[in-house]
MARDO-477310 format. One record per residue (C-alpha): residue number from 1; residue in one letter; z, y, x. Coordinates in Angstrom, 2 decimals. Layout:
! residues N
NODE num residu      pz      py      px
NODE NUM      A       Z       Y       X
...
This chain:
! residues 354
NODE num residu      pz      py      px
NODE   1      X   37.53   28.75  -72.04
NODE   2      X   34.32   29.29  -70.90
NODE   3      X   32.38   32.50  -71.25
NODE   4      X   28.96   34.27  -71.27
NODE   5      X   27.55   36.64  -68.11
NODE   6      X   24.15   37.90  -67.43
NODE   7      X   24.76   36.31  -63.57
NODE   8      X   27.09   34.17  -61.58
NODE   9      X   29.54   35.47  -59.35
NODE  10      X   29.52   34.96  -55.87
NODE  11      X   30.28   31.55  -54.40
NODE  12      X   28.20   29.65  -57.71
NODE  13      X   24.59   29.45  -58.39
NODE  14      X   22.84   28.76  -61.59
NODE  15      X   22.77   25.25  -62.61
NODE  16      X   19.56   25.05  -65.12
NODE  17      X   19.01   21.13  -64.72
NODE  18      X   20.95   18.99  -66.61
NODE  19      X   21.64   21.18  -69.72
NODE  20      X   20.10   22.96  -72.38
NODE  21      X   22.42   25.58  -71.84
NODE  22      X   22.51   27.28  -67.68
NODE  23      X   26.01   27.41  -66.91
NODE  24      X   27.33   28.88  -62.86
NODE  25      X   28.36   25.89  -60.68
NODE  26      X   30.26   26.15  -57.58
NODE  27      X   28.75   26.42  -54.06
NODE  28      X   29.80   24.05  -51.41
NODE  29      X   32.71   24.89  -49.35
NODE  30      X   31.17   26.74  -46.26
NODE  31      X   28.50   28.74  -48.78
NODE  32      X   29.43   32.16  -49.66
NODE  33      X   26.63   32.14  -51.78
NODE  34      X   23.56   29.41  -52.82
NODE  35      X   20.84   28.93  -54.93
NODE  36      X   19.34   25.88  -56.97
NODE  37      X   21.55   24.02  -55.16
NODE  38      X   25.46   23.53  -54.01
NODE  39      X   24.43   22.82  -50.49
NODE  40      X   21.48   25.36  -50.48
NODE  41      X   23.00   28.54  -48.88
NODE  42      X   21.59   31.87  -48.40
NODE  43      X   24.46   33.13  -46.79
NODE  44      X   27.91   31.64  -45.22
NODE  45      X   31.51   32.08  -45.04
NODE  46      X   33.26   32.97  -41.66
NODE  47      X   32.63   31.13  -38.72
NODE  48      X   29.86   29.37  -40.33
NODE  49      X   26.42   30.28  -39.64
NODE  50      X   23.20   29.81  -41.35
NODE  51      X   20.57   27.49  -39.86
NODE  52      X   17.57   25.86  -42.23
NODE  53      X   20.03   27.28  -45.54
NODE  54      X   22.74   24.76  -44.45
NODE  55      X   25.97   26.21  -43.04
NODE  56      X   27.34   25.36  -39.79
NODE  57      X   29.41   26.18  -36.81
NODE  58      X   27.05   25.85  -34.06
NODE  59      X   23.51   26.70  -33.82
NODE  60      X   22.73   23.76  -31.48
NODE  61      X   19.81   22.32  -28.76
NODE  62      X   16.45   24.84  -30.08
NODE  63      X   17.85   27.30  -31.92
NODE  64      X   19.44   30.93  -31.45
NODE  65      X   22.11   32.86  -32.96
NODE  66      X   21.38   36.25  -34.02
NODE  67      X   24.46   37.67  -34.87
NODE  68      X   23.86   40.77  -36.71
NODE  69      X   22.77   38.70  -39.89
NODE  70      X   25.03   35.18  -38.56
NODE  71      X   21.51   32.98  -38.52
NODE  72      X   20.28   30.36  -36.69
NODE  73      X   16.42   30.64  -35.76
NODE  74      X   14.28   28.03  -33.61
NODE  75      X   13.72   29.18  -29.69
NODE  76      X    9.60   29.76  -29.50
NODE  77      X    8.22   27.34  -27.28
NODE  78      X    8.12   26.17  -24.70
NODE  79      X   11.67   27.03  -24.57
NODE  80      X   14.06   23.98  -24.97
NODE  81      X   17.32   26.30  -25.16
NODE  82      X   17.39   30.26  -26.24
NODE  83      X   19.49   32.91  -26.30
NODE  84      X   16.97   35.41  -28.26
NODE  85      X   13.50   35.14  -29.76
NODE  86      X   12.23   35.74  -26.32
NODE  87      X   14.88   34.77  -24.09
NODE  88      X   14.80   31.24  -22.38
NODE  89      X   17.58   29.33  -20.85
NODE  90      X   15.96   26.42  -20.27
NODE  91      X   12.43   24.55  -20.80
NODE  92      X   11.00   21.94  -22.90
NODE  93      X    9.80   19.75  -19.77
NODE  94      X    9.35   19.84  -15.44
NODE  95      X    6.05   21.01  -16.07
NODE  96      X    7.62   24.55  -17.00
NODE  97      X    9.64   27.00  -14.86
NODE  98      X   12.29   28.95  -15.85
NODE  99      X   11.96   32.91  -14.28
NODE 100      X   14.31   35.46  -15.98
NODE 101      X   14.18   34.53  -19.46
NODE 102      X   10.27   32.95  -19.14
NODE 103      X    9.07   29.23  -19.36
NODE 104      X    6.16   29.70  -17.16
NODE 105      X    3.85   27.15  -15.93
NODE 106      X    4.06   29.03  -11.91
NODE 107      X    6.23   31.69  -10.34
NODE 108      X    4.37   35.02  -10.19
NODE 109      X    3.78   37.00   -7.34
NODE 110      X    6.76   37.94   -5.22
NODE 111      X    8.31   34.51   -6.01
NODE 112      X    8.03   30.98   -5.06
NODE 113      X    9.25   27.80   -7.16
NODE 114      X   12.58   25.16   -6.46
NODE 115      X   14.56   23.17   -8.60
NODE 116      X   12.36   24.11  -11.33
NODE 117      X   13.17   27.93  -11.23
NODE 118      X   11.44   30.79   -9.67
NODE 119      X   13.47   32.75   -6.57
NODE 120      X   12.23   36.27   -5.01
NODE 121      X   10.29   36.04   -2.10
NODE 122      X   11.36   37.47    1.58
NODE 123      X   10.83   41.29    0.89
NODE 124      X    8.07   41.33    3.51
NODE 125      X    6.02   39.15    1.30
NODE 126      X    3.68   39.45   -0.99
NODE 127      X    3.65   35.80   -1.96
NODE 128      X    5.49   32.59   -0.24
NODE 129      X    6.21   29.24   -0.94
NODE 130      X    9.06   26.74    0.13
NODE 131      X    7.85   24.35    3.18
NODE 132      X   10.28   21.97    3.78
NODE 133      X    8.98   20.42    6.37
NODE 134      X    9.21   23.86    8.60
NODE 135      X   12.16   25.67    7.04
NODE 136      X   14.38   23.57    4.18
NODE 137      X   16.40   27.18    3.09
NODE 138      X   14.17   30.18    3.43
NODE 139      X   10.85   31.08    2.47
NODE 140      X    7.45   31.46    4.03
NODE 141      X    5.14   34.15    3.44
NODE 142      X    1.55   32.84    2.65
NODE 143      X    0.64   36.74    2.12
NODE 144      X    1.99   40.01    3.48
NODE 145      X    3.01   43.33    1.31
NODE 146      X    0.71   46.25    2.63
NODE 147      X    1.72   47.72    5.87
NODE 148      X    2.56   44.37    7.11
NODE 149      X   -0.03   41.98    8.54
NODE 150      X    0.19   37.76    8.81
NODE 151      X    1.21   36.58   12.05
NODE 152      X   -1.49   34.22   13.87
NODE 153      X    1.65   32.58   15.94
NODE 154      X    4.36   32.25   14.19
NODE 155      X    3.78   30.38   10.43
NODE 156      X    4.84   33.01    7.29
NODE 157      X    5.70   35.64    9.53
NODE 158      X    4.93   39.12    8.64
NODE 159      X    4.98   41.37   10.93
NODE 160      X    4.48   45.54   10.96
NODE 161      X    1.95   45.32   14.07
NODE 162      X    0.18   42.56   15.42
NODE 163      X    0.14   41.90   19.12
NODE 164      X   -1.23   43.61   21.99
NODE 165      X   -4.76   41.37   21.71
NODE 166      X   -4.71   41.63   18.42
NODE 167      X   -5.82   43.51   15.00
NODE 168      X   -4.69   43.58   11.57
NODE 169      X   -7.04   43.45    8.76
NODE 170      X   -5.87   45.52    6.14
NODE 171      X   -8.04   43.62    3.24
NODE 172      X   -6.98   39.59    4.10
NODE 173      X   -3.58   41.20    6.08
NODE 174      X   -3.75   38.72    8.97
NODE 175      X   -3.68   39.13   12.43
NODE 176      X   -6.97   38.43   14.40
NODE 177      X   -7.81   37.77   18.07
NODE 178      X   -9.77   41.15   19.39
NODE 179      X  -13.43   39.44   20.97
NODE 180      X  -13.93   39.57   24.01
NODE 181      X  -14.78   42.31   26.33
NODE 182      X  -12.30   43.97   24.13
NODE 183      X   -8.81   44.08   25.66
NODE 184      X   -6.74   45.44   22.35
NODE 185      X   -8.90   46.47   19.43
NODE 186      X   -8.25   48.34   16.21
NODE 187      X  -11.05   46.04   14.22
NODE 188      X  -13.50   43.45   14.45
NODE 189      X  -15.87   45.97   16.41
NODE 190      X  -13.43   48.78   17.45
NODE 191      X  -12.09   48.56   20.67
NODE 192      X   -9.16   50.39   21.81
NODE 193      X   -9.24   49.15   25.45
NODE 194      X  -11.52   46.34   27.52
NODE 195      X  -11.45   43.70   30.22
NODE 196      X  -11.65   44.64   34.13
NODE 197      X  -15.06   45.60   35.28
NODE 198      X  -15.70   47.15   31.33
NODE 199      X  -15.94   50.60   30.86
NODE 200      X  -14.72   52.00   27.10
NODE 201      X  -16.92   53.98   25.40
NODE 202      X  -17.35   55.50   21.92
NODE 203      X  -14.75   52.37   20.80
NODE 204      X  -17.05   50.03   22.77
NODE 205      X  -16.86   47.67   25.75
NODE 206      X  -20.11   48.47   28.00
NODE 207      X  -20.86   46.48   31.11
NODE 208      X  -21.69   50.23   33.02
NODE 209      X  -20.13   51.27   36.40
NODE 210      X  -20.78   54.96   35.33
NODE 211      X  -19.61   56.99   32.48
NODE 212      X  -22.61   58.38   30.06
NODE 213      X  -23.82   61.56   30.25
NODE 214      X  -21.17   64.24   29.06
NODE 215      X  -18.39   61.89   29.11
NODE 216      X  -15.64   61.36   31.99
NODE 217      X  -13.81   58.35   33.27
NODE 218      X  -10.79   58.20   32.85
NODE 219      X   -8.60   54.92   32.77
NODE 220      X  -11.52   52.78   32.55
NODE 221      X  -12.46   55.10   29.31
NODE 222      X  -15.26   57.06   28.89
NODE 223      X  -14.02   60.32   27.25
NODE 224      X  -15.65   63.46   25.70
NODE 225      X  -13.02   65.96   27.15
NODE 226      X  -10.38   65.32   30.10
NODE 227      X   -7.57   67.37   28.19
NODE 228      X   -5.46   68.91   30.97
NODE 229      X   -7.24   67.16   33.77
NODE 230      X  -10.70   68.14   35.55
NODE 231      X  -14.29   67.30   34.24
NODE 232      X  -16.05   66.15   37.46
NODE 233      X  -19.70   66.46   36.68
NODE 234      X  -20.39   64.81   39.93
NODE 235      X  -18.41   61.33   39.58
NODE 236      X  -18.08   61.84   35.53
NODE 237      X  -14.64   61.10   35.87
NODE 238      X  -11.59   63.16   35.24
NODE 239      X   -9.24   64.33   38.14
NODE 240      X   -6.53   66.34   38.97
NODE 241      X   -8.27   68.86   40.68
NODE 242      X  -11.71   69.94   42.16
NODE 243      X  -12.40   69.53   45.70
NODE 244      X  -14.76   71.37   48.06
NODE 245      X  -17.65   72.13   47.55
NODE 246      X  -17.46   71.97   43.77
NODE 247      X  -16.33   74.75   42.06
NODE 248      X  -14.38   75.47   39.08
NODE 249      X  -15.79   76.55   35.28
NODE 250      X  -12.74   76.52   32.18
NODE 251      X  -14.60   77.06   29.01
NODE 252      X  -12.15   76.39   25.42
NODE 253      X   -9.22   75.53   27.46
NODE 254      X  -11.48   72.44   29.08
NODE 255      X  -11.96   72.24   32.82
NODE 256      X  -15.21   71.27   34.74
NODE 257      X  -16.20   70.89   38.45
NODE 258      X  -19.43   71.78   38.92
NODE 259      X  -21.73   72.10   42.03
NODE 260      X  -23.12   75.43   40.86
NODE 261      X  -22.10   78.27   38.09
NODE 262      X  -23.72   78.11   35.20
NODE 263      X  -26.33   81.17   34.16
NODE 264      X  -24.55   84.82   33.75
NODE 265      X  -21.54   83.44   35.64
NODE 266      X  -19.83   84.63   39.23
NODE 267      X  -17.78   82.59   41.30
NODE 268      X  -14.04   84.21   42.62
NODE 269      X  -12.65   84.00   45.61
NODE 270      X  -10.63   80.95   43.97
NODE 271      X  -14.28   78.74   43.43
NODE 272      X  -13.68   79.59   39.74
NODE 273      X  -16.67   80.17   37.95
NODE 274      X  -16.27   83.91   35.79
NODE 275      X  -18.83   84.99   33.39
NODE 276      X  -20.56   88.40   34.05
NODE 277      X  -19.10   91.32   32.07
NODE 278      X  -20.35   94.97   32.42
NODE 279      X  -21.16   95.50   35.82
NODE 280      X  -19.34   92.67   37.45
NODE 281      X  -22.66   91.22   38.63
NODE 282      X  -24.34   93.52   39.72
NODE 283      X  -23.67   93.39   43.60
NODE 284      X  -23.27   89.50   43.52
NODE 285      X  -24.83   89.12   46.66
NODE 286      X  -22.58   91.24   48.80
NODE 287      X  -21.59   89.83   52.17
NODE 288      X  -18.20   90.25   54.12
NODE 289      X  -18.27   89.61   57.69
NODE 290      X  -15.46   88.78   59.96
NODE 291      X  -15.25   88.27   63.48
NODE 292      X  -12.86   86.20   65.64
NODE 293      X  -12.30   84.12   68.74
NODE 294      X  -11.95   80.64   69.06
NODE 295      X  -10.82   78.93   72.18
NODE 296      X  -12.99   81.87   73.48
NODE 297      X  -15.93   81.65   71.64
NODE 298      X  -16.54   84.25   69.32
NODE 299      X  -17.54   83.15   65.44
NODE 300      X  -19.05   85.51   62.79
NODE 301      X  -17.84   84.53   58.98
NODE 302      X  -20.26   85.39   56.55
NODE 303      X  -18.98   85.36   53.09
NODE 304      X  -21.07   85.92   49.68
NODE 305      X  -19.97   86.84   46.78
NODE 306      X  -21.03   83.67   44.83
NODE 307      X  -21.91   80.57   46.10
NODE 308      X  -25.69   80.28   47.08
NODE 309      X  -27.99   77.32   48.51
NODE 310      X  -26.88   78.01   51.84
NODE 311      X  -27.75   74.30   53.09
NODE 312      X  -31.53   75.36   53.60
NODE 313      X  -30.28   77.74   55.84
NODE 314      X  -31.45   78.31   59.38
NODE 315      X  -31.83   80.41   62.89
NODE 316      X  -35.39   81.19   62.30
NODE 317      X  -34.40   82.28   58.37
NODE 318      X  -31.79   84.85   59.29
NODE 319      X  -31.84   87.94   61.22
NODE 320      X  -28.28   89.61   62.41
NODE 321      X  -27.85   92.79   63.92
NODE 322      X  -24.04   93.13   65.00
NODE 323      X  -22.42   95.78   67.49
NODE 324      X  -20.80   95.95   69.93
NODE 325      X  -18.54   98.14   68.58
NODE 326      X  -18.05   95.84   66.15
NODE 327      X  -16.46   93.28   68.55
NODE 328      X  -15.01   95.65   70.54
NODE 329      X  -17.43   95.25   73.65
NODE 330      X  -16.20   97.82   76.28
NODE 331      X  -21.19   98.04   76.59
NODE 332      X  -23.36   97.74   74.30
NODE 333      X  -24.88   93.84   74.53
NODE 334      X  -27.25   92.10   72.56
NODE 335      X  -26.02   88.95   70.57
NODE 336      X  -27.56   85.63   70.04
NODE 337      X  -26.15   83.56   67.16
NODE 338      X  -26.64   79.07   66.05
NODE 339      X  -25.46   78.73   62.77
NODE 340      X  -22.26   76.29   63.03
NODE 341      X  -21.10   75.68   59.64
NODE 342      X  -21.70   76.33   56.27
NODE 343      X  -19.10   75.70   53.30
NODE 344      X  -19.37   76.18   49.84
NODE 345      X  -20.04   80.35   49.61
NODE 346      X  -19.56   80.78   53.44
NODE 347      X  -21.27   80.57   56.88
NODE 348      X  -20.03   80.63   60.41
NODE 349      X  -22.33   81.50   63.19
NODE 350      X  -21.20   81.08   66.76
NODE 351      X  -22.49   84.51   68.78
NODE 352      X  -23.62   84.58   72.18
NODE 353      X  -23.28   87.96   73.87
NODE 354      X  -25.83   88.52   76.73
């Protein structure tokens, strides 16, 4: 016999159209529960899932399964297959790409496009692309990562230096062709080296056979300082070591040859130039004089303490009063002297004895 509830259990639905009287009619088979309707679920038995109110066993082609409620909901397009709200597995036409999970319309940086899906690029690149026409399997860089610059000789190549004649440019990363005078170049207009018969200066080429003033050749470039090596004012180059008649002046662990000592300075007995201290000058023109014999010929060496002008030196500008004693003569003789060389802070005079 039939009787009266407030609500229909589970598996009917409330039947209000053909009688005066609602009465609970059964749901279809695979409903657990409906409304309205037999066939107009709200929720399903096992194994059955619910897509559009309609129970079935497989979501199919456009829609997903979330299984924490055991529904069927459409894939967003452009995706033509899902496996969540916002994961593709495949697209709604060629036009689209598929790139983890993403119908995109091109392959973002870092990847390039085949067979309608996106692959990582080469890790040196930034961007690539496939060119089949070079390389059918791997990928060509059309841009490098930073550190890394394009090469100009071989296509997609990035490389972490360019060559020898070569810069990078670290905006466009390519390689560029250093212009001529410049050898190898750091930029468009910084040279790092130059063609024969160019001299490099201040990160310039210049067309000079002489360094500037306060700058010293060496290996063809121009340099402020010679480090370890010798400042030669005289051929602004740097050398190895000062020759006669220059002398020597060290000043914050750099090293000059000069011709003369600067102001306040001395020169030693090794043609370095000292500066003065206390009473160091003070008898800087002192002479030493020795006396020997040459083949027979007696010489006088006249030796200053620091190196004077001693080239405008002559007979008629020099008086010398000498001994006999001082040459062991066995009388007293006069002496005649001709000056016969002078050399940096020295002079020899030959002596005639009459």
């Amino acid at each position: 016999m039939g009787s009266c509830k407030s609500s229909c259990p589970s598996g009917y639905f409330v039947n209000e159209s053909n009688s005066a009287i609602p009465f609970c009619q059964t749901c279809s088979a695979d409903c657990l529960k409906c409304v309205t309707s037999s066939t107009y679920c709200t929720s399903c038995n096992a194994t059955m899932y619910l897509k559009n109110n309609t129970c079935v066993s497989n979501c199919g082609d456009g829609y997903y399964l979330d299984m924490t409620i055991y529904a069927c909901f459409i894939c967003v397009s452009p995706c033509n297959t899902c496996s969540a709200v916002s994961t593709c597995t495949s697209c709604q036409n060629s036009s689209y790409i598929l790139y983890f999970g993403q119908c995109l319309t091109s392959c973002p940086d870092g990847t390039y496009s085949a067979n309608s899906s996106c692959f990582s690029c080469p890790n040196s690149c930034l961007t690539c692309y496939l060119n089949s026409s070079i390389n059918s399997t791997n990928a060509l860089c059309n841009k490098c990562i930073v550190g890394l610059y394009m090469s100009s000789t071989e296509t997609g190549v990035c490389l972490s230096a360019c060559a020898t004649s070569e810069y990078g440019d670290i905006i466009t990363r390519n390689c560029y062709s250093c212009i001529s005078p410049c050898l190898s170049c750091s930029s468009a207009i910084g040279c790092l080296s130059c063609n024969a018969y160019y001299l490099l200066y201040q990160n310039q080429c210049l067309f000079i056979s002489r360094c500037p003033t306060n700058s010293y050749l060496l290996n063809q470039t121009c340099l402020a300082n010679c480090s370890s090596l010798w400042a030669d004012s005289a051929s602004a180059a740097c050398i190895a070591a000062c020759s006669p008649p220059s002398l020597k002046v060290i000043e914050n662990s750099y090293k000059f040859c000069v011709p003369t000592c600067p102001s306040n300075y001395y020169v030693d007995v090794n043609y370095i130039c000292q500066l003065c201290l206390g009473s160091v000058c003070d008898n800087l023109l002192s002479i030493s004089i020795d006396i020997k014999s040459i083949f027979n010929v007696l010489y006088a060496k006249m030796t200053f303490s620091q190196v004077l002008n001693l080239n405008v030196l002559n007979e008629s500008m020099m008086t010398v009063a000498i001994s006999s004693r001082s040459i062991r003569l066995l009388s007293e003789s006069s002496i005649d002297f001709t000056i016969s060389s002078i050399n940096l802070n020295a002079v020899w005079l030959q002596l005639t004895v009459n």
